[in-house]
C-alpha positions as MATLAB code, in Angstrom:
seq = 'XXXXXXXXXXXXXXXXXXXXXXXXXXXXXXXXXXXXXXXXXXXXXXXXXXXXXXXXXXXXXXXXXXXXXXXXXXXXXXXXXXXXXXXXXXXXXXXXXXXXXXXXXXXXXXXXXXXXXXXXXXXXXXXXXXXXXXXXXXXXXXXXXXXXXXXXXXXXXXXXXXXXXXXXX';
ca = [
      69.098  321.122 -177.444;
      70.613  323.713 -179.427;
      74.558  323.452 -180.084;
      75.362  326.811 -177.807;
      73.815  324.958 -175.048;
      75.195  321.942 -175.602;
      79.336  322.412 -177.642;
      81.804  320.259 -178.812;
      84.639  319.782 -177.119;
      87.650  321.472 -178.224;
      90.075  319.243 -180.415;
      93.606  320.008 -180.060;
      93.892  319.216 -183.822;
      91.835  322.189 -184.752;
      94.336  325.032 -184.903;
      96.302  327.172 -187.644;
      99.288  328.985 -187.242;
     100.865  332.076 -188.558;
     103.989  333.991 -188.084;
     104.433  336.332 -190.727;
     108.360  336.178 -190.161;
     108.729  333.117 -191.110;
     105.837  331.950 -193.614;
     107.709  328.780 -194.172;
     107.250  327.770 -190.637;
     103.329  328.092 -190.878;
     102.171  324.684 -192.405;
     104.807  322.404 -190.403;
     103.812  323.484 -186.706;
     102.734  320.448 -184.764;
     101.958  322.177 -181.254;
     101.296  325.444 -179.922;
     100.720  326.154 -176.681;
      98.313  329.022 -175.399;
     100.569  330.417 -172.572;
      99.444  331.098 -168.952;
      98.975  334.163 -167.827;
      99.266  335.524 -164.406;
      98.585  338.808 -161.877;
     101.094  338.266 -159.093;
      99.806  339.928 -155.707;
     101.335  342.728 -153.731;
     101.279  341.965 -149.699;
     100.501  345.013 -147.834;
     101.912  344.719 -144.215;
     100.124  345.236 -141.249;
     100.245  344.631 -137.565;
      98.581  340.968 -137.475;
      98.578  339.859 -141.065;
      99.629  340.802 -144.191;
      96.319  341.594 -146.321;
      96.795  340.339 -150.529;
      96.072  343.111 -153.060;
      96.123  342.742 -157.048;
      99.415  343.368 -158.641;
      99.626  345.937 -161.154;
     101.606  344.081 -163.674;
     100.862  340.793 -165.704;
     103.397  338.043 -166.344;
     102.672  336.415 -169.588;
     104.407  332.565 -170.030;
     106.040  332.115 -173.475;
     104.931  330.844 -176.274;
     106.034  327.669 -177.341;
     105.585  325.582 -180.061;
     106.941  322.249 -182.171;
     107.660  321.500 -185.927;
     108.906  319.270 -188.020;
     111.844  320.357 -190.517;
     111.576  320.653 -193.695;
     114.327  319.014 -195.979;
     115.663  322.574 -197.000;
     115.492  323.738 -193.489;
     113.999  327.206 -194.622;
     111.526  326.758 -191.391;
     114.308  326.204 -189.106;
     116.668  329.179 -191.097;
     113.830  331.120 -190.359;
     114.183  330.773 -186.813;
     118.201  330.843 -186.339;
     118.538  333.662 -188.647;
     116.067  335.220 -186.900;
     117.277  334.586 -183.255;
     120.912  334.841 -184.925;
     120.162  338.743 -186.081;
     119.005  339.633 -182.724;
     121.760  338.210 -181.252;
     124.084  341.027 -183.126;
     127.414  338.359 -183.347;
     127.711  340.137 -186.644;
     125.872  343.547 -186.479;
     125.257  344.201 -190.102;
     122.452  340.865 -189.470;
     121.248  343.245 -187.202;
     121.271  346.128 -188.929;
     119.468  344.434 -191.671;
     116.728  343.001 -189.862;
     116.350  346.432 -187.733;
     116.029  348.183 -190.943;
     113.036  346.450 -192.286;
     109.454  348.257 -190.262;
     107.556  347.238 -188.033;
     104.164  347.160 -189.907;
     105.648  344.548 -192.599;
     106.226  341.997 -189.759;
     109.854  341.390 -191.263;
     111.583  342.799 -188.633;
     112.659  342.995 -185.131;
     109.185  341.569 -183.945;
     106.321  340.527 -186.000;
     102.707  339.489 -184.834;
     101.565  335.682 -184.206;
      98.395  334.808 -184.829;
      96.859  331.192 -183.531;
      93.377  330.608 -184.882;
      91.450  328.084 -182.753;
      88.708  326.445 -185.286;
      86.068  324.658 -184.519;
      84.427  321.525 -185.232;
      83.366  322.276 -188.653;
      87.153  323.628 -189.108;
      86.188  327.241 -188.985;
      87.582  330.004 -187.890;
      86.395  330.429 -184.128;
      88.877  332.261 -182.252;
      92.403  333.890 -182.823;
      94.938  334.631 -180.279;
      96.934  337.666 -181.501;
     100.480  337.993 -180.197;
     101.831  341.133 -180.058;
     105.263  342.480 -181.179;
     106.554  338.556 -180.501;
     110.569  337.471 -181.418;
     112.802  334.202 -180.926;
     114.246  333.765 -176.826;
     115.340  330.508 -178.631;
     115.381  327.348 -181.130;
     116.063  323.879 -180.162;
     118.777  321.475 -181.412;
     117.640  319.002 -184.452;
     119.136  315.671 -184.021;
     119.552  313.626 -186.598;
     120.043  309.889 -185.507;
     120.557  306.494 -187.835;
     119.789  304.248 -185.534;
     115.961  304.510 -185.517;
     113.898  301.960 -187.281;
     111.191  303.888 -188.564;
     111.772  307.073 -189.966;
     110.800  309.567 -187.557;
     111.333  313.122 -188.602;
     112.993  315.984 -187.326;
     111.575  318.381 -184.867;
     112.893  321.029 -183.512;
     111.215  323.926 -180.853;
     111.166  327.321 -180.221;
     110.364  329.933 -177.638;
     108.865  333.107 -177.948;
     108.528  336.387 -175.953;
     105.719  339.051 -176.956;
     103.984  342.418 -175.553;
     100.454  340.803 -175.149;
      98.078  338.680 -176.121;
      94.901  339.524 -177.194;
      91.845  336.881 -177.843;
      89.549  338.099 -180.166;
      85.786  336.000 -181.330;
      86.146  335.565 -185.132;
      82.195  336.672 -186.561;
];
């Protein structure tokens, strides 16, 4: 049998991330989710029952995903400074980072790419998300009463447009 009748099952190892916002986050992402996605349904009322239509508007879950920190914590800076800025405590942060345009990805929002690979480690699918930015970033405990060294990780959520899943040729 050929291999398109017949796959592999899809590893959960085989993924790459990339956030153009904060490159330094890239290489230490331990898990991504692919968020749910749903079409909520409008009830139209009528004498006996009320009949289910499709909703005109989709509700996208966030996008969530782990890392470890790195011992300069420029992936977790990335974050906070990020989530910080559009926070405005201090406007000129926000000024700064609402300066910068859209197209370079170093501002408001930037573009998140996941690239599912296969097998073989290539490139099979990418799940573009549009336009995302930071709802939040998770605490990073550090504790000395572990007996193996197990390294920091911290979380963060993210909101976006869209998402968009597009066959890499």
């Amino acid at each position: 049998m050929s291999t398109q009748t017949m796959p592999n099952f899809l590893s959960p190892l085989n993924f790459k991330f990339q956030l153009k916002r904060a490159p330094n986050l890239n290489f230490f992402v331990q898990k991504v989710n692919i968020p749910g996605l749903s079409l909520p349904k409008i009830n139209t009322p009528n004498p006996l029952v009320s009949i289910p239509y499709a909703g005109d508007h989709l509700q996208y879950d966030e996008l969530e995903l782990t890392f470890k920190v790195d011992e300069n914590l420029q992936n977790y800076l990335e974050i906070h400074n990020w989530v910080r800025a559009l926070g405005k405590p201090e406007f000129q942060e926000y000024a700064n980072l609402a300066r910068n345009a859209v197209y370079t990805g170093e501002g408001l929002r930037s573009d998140i790419v996941l690239t599912v690979l296969t097998s073989q480690k290539n490139p099979n699918y990418e799940f573009v998300f549009k336009d995302a930015f930071p709802l939040n970033i998770s605490s990073a405990v550090f504790e000395s009463t572990n007996e193996n060294v197990d390294y920091i990780e911290a979380s963060a959520t993210f909101a976006y447009i869209k998402f968009d899943i597009i066959k890499v040729t």
